[in-house]
VOFITI-47140 format. One record per residue (C-alpha): residue number from 0; residue in three letters; x, y, z. Coordinates in Angstrom, 1 decimal. Layout:
<rec n="NUM" res="ALA" u="X" v="Y" w="Z"/>
...
This chain:
<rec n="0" res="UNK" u="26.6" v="-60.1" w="65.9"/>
<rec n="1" res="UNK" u="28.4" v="-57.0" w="66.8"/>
<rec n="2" res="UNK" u="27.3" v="-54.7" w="64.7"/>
<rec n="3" res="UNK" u="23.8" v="-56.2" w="65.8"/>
<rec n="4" res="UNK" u="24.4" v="-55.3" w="69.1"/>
<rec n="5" res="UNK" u="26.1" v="-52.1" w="69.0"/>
<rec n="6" res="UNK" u="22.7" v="-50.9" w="66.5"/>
<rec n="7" res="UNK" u="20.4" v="-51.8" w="69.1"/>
<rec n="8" res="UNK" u="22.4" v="-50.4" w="71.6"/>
<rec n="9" res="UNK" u="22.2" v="-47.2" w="69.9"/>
<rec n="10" res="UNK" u="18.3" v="-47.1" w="69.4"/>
<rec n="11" res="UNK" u="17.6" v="-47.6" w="72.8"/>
<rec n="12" res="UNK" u="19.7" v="-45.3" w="73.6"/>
<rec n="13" res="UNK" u="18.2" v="-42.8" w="71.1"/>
<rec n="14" res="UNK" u="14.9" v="-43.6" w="72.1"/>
<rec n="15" res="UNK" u="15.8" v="-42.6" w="75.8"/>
<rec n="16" res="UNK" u="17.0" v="-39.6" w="74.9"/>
<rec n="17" res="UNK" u="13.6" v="-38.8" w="72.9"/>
<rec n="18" res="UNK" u="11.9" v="-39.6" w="75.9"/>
<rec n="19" res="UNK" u="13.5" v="-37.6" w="78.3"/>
<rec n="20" res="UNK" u="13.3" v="-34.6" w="76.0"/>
<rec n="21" res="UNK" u="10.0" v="-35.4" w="75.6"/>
<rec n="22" res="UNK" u="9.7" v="-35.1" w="79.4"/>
<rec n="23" res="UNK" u="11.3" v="-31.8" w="79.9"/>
<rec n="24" res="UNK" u="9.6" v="-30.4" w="77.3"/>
<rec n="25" res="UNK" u="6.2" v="-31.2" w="79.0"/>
<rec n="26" res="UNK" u="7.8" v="-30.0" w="82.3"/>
<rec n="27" res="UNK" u="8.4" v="-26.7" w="80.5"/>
<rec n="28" res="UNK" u="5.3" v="-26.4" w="78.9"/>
<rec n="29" res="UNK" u="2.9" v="-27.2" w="82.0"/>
<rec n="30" res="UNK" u="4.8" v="-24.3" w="83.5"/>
<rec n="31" res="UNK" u="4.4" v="-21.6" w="80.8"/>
<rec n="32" res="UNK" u="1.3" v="-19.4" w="81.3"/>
<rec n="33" res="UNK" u="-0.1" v="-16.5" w="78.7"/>
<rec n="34" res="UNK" u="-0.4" v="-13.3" w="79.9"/>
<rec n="35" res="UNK" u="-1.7" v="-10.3" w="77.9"/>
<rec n="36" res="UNK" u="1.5" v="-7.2" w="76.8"/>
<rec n="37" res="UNK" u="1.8" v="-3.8" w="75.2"/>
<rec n="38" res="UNK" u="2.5" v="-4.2" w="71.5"/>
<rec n="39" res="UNK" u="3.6" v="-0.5" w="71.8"/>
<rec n="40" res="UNK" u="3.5" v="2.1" w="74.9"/>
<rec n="41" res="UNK" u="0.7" v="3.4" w="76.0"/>
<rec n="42" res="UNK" u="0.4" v="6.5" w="77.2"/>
<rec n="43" res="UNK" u="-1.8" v="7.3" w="80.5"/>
<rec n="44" res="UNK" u="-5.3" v="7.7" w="80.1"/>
<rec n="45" res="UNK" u="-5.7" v="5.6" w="77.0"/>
<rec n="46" res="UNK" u="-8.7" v="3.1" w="76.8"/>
<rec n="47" res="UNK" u="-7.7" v="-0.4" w="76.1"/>
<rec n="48" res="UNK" u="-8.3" v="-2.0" w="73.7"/>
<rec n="49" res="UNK" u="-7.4" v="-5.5" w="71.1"/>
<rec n="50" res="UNK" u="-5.1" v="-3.2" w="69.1"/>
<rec n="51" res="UNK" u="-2.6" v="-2.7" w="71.5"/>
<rec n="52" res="UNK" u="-2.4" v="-5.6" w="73.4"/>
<rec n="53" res="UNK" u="-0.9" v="-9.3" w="72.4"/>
<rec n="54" res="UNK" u="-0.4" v="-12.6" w="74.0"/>
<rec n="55" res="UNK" u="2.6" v="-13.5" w="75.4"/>
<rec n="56" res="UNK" u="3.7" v="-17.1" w="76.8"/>
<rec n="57" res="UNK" u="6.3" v="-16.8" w="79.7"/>
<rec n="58" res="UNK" u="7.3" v="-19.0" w="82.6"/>
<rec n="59" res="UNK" u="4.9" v="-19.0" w="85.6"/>
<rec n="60" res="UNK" u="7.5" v="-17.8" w="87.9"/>
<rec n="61" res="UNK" u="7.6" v="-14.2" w="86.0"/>
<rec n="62" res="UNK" u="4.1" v="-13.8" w="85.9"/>
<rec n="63" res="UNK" u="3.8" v="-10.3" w="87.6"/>
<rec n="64" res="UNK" u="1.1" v="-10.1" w="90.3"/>
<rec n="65" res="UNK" u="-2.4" v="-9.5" w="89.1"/>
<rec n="66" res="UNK" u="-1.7" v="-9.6" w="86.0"/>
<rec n="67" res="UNK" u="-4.6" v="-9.7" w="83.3"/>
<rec n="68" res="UNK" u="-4.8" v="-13.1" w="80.9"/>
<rec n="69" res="UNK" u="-8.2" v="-12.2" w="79.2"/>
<rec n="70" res="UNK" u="-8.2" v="-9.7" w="76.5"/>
<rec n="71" res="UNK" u="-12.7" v="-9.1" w="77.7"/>
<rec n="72" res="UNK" u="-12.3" v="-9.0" w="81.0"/>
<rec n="73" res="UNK" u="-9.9" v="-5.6" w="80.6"/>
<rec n="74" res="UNK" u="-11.3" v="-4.0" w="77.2"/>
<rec n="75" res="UNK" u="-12.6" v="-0.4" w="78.0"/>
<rec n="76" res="UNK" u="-10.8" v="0.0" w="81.2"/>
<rec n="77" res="UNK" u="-8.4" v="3.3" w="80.9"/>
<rec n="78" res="UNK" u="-5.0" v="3.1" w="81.6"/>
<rec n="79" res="UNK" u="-3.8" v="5.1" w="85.2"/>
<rec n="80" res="UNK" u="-0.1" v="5.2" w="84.3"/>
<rec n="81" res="UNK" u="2.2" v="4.6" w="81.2"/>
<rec n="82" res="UNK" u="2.6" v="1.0" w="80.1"/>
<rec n="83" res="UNK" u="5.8" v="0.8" w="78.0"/>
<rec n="84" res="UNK" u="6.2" v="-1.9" w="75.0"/>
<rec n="85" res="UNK" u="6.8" v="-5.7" w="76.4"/>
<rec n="86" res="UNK" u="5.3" v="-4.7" w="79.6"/>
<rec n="87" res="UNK" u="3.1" v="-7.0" w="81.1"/>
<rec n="88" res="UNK" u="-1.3" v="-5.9" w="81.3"/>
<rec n="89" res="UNK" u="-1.2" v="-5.5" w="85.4"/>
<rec n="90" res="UNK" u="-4.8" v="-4.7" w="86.7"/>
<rec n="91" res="UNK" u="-3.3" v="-1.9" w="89.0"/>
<rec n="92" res="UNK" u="-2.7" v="0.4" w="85.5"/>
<rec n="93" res="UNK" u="-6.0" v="0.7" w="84.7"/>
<rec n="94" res="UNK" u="-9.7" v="1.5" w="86.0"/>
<rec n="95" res="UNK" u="-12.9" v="1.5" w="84.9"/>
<rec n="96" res="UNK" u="-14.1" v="5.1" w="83.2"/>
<rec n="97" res="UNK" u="-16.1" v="7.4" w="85.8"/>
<rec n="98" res="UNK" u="-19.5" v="8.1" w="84.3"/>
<rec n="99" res="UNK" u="-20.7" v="11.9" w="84.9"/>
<rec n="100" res="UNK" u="-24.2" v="10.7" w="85.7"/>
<rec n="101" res="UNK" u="-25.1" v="7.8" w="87.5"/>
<rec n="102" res="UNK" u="-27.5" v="5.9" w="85.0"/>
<rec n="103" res="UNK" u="-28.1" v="2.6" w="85.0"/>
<rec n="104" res="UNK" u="-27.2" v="0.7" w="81.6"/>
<rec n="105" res="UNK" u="-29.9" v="-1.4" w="79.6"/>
<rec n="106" res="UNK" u="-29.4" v="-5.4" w="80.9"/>
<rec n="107" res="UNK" u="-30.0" v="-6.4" w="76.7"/>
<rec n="108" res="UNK" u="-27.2" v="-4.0" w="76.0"/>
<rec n="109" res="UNK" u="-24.9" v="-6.1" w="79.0"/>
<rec n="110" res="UNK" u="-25.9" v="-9.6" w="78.0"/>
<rec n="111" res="UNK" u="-22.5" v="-10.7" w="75.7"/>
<rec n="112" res="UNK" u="-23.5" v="-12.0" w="72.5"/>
<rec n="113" res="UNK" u="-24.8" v="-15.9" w="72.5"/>
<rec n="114" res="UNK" u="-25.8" v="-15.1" w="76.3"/>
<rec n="115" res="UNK" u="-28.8" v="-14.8" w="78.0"/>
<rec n="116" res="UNK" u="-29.7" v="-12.8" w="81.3"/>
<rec n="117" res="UNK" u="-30.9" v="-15.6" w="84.0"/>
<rec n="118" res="UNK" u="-32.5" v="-14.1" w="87.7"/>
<rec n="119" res="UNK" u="-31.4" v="-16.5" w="90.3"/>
<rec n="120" res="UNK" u="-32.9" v="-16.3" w="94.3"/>
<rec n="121" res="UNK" u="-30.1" v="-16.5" w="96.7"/>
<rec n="122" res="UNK" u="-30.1" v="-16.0" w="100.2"/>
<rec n="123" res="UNK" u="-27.5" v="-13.4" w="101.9"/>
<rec n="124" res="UNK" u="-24.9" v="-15.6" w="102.5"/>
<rec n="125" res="UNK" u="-24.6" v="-16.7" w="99.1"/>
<rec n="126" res="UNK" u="-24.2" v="-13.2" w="98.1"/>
<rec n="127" res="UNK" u="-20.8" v="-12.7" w="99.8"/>
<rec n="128" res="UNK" u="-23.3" v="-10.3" w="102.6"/>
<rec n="129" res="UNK" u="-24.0" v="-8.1" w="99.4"/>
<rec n="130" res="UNK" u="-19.9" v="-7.5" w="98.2"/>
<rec n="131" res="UNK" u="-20.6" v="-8.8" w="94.6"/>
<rec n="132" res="UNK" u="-21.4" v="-6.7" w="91.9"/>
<rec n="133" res="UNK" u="-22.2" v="-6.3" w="88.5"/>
<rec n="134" res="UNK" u="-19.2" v="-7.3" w="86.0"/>
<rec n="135" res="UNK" u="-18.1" v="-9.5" w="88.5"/>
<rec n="136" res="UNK" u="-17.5" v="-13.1" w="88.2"/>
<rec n="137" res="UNK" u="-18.5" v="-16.1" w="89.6"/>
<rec n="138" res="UNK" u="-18.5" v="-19.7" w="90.3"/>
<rec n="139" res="UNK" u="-21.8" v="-21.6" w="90.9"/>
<rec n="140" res="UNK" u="-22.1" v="-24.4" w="93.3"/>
<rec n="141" res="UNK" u="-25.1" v="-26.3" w="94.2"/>
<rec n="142" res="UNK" u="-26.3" v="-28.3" w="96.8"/>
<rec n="143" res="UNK" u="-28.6" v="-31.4" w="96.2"/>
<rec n="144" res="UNK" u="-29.8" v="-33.6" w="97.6"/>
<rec n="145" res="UNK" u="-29.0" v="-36.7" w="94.8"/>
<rec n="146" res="UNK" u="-30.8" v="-40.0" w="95.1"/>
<rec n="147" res="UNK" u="-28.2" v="-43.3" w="95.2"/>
<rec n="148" res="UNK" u="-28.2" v="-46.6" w="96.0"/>
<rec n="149" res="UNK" u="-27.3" v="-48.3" w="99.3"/>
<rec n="150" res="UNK" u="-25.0" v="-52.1" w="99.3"/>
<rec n="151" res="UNK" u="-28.2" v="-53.8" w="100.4"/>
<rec n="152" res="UNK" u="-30.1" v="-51.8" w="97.2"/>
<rec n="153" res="UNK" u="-32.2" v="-49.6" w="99.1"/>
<rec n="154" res="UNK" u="-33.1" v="-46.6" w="97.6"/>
<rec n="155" res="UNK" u="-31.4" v="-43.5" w="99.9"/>
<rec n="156" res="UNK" u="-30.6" v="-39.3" w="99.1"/>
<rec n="157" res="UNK" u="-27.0" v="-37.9" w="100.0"/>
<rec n="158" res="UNK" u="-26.6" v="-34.7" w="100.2"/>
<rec n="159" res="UNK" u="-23.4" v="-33.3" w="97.8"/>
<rec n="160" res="UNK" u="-21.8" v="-29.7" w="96.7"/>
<rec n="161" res="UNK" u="-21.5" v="-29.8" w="93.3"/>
<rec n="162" res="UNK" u="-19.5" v="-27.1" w="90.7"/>
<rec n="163" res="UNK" u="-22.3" v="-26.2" w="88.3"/>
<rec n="164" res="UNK" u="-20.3" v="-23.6" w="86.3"/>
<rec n="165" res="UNK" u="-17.3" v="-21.5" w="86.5"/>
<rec n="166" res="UNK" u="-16.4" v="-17.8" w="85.7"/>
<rec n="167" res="UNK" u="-20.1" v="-16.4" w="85.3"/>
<rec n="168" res="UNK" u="-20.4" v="-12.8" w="84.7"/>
<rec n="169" res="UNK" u="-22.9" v="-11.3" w="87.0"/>
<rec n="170" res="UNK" u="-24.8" v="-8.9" w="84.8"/>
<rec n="171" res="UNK" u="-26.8" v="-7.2" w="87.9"/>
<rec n="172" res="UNK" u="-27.3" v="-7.6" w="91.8"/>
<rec n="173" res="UNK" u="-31.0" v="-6.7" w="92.1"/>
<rec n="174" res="UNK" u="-31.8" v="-3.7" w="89.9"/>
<rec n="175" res="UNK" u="-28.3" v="-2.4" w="89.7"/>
<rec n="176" res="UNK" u="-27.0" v="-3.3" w="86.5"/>
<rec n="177" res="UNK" u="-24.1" v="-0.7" w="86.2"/>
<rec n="178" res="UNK" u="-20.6" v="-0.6" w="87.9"/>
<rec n="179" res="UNK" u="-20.0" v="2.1" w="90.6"/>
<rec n="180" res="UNK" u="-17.4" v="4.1" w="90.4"/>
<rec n="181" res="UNK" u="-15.0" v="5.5" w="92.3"/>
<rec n="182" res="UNK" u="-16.8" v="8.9" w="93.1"/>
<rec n="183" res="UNK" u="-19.5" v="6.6" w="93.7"/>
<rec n="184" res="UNK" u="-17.9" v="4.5" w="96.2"/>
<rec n="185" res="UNK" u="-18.9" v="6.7" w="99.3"/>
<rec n="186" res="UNK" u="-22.2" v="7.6" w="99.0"/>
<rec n="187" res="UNK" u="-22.4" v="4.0" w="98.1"/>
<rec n="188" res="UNK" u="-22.2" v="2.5" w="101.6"/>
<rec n="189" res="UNK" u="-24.3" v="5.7" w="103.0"/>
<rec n="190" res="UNK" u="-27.0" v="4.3" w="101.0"/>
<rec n="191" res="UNK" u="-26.4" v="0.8" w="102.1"/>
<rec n="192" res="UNK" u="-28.7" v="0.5" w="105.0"/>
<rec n="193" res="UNK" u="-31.3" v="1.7" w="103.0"/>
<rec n="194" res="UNK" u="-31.7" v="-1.0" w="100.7"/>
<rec n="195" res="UNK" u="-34.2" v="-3.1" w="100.5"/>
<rec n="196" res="UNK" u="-33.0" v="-6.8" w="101.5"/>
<rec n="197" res="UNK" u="-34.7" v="-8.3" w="97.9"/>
<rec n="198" res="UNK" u="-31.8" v="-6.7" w="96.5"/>
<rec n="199" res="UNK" u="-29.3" v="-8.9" w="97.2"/>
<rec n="200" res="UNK" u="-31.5" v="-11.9" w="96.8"/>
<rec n="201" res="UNK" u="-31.9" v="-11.6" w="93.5"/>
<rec n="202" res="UNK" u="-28.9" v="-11.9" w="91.2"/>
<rec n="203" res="UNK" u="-28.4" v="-11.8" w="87.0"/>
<rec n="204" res="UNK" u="-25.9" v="-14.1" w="85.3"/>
<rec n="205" res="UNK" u="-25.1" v="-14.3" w="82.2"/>
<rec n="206" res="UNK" u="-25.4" v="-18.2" w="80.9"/>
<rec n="207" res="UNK" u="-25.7" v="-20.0" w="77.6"/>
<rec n="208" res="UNK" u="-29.4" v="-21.0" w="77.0"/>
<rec n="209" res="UNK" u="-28.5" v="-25.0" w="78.0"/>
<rec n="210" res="UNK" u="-26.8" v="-23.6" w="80.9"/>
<rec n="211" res="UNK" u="-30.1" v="-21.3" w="81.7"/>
<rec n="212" res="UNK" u="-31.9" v="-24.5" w="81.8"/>
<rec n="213" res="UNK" u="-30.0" v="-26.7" w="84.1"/>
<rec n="214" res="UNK" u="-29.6" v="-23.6" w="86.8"/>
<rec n="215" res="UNK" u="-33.7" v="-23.5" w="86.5"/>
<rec n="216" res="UNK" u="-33.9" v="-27.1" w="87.5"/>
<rec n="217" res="UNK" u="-31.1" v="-26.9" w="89.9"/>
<rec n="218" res="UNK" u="-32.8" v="-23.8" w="91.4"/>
<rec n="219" res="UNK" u="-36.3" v="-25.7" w="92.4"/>
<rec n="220" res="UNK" u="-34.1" v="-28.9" w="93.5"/>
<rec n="221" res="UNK" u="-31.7" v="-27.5" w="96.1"/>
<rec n="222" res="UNK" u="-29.6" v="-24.6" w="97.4"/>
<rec n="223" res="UNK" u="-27.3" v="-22.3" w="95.2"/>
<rec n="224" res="UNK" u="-24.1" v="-21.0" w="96.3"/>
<rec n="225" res="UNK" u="-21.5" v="-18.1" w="94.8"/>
<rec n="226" res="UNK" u="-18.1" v="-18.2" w="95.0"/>
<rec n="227" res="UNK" u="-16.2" v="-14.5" w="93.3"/>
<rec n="228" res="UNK" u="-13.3" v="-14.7" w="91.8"/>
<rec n="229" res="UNK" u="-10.5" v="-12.7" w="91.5"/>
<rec n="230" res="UNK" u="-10.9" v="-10.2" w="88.8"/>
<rec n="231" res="UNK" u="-7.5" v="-11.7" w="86.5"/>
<rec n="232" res="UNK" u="-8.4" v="-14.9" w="87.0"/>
<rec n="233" res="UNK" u="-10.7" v="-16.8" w="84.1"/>
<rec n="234" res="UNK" u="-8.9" v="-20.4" w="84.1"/>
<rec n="235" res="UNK" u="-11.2" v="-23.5" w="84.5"/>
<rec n="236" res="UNK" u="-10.6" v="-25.6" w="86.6"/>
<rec n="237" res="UNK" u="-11.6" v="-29.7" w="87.7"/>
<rec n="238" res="UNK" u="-13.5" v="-29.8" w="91.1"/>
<rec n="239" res="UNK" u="-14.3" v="-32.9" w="93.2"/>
<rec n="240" res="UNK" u="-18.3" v="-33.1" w="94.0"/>
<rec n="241" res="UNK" u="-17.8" v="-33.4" w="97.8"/>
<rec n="242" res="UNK" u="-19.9" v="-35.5" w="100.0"/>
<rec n="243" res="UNK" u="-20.1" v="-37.4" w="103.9"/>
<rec n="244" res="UNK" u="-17.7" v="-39.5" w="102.1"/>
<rec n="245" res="UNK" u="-15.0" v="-37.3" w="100.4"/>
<rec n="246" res="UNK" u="-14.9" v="-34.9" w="103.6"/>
<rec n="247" res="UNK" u="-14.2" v="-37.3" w="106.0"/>
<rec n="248" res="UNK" u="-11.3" v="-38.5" w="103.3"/>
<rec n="249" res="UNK" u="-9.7" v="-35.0" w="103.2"/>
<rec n="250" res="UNK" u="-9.8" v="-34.4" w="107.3"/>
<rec n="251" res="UNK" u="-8.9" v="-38.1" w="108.4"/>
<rec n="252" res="UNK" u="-6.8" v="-39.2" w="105.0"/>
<rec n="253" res="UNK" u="-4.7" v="-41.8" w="106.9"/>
<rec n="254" res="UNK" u="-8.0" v="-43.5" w="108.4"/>
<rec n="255" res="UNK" u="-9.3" v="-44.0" w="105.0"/>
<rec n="256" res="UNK" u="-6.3" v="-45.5" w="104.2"/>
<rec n="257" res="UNK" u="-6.2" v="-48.1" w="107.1"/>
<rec n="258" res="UNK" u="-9.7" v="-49.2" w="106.3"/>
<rec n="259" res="UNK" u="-9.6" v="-52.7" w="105.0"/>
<rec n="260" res="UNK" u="-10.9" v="-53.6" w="101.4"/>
<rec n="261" res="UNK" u="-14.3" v="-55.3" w="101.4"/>
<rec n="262" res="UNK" u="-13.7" v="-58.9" w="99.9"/>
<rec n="263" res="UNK" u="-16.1" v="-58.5" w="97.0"/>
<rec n="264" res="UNK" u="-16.7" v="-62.3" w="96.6"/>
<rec n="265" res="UNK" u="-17.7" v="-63.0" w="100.9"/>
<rec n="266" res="UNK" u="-19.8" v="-66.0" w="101.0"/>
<rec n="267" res="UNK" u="-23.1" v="-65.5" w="102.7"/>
<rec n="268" res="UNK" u="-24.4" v="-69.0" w="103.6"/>
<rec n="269" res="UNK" u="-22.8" v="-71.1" w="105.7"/>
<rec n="270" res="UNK" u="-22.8" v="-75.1" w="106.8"/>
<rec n="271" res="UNK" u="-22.4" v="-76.2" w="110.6"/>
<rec n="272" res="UNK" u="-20.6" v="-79.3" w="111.5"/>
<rec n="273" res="UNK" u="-20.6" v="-80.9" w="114.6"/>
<rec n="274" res="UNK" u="-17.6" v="-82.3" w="116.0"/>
<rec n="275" res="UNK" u="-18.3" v="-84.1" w="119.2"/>
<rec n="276" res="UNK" u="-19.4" v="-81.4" w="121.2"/>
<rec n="277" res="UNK" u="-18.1" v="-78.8" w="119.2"/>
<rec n="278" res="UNK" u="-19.6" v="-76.7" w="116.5"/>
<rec n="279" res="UNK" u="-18.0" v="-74.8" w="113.6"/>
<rec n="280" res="UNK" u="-19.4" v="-72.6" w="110.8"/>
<rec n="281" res="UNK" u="-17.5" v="-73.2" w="107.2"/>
<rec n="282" res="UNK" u="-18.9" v="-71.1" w="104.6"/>
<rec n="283" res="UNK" u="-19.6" v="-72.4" w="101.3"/>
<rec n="284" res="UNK" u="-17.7" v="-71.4" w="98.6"/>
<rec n="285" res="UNK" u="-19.7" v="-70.7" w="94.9"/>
């Protein structure tokens, strides 16, 4: 009986200690992001590319600001200062090549591979006031109007903000398909006012053909918004569709909490008795 006891003594305690190392190793590993470094140095004004680089997997809290994580959002971009072996891809070493002319590049040649260019309509505001470019990228949220059901089964619409996709490259903003650069950058804003306001209500995204086909529904149903995104940043990420409902829960959180569960099973006919002069309602129970 001893030896009994003293064995499964020792495999509960082994299986605790499997546990918990099981647990600190998922702590470590939900804290461990990839980040792109120099397989060798590289010397200034050398164009990037997948020869030099490597993935690296390193503790969040050494991450170095703006530091790149995607090997296509950085490939052609020329380096503005040495980046030694080990060192980490930071976005504030490199820029994009000046062009000597300023000529606008073929949309078919821009459109990645298993892509396909998509014109959206969006108003001004959707546009960041005409800030996004081309090669940037973007999330898509729409607004609908989405038909539901009310507790006595009438049929009703709620408006909701929905993520449609994430990280969208935006292949052109009106007729300008081709980045600016920096040389370009003054008479950029000089020619500004110029415009013609179509141009920034017509944007280019490149989309998968399934995801082509939902924006073009989406598009005739409701409103389309853009939301840019850092330049480094390419992680996915889960967003809650927000309605009436879910905003009043994230400004009044404890109210929603206070609010008594509806009894699922309440009784909805009911039996008067008559006491002497006095009346009561009992409800029947099913």
């Amino acid at each position: 009986m001893a030896v009994f006891m003293v064995k499964v003594y020792l495999d509960q305690q082994r299986r605790f200690i499997e546990e918990e190392a099981g647990k600190k190793l998922q702590k470590e590993q939900a804290n461990l992001v990839s980040v792109l470094i120099a397989k060798k140095d590289i010397p200034q004004g050398f164009t990037i590319n997948a020869d030099v680089l490597e993935v690296s997997i390193i503790p969040s809290q050494f991450v170095q600001p703006q530091a790149a994580v995607s090997l296509d959002r950085i490939t052609g971009m020329i380096t503005i200062a040495p980046i030694f072996k080990n060192e980490q891809i930071v976005l504030s070493k490199l820029k994009w090549p000046a062009r000597q002319e300023t000529v606008k590049s073929s949309l078919a040649t821009g459109t990645p591979l298993g892509k396909r260019a998509v014109t959206i309509s969006v108003d001004n505001i959707a546009t960041l006031a005409g800030m996004i470019r081309p090669r940037d990228y973007v999330d898509v949220i729409v607004m609908l109007p989405v038909p539901m059901k009310t507790a006595e089964g009438k049929e009703t619409t709620q408006l909701m903000a929905m993520p449609l996709f994430q990280n969208v490259l935006v292949l052109a903003v009106g007729q300008e398909t081709s980045t600016i650069s920096g040389q370009e950058q003054e008479g950029r804003y000089k020619k500004e006012e110029k415009r013609e306001t179509v141009s920034f209500l017509l944007i280019t995204l490149a989309l998968t053909p399934q995801e082509a086909n939902l924006i073009t529904f989406v598009q005739e149903q409701g409103k389309i918004r853009l939301i840019l995104r850092p330049f480094a940043d390419s992680q996915l990420q889960a967003i809650q569709p927000v309605s009436w409902e879910t905003l009043f829960q994230y400004l009044m959180p404890q109210e929603a909490v206070k609010q008594p569960p509806k009894e699922e099973n309440e009784p909805t006919e009911y039996v008067e008795i008559y006491r002497g002069l006095g009346k009561e309602r009992v409800p029947l129970s099913k």
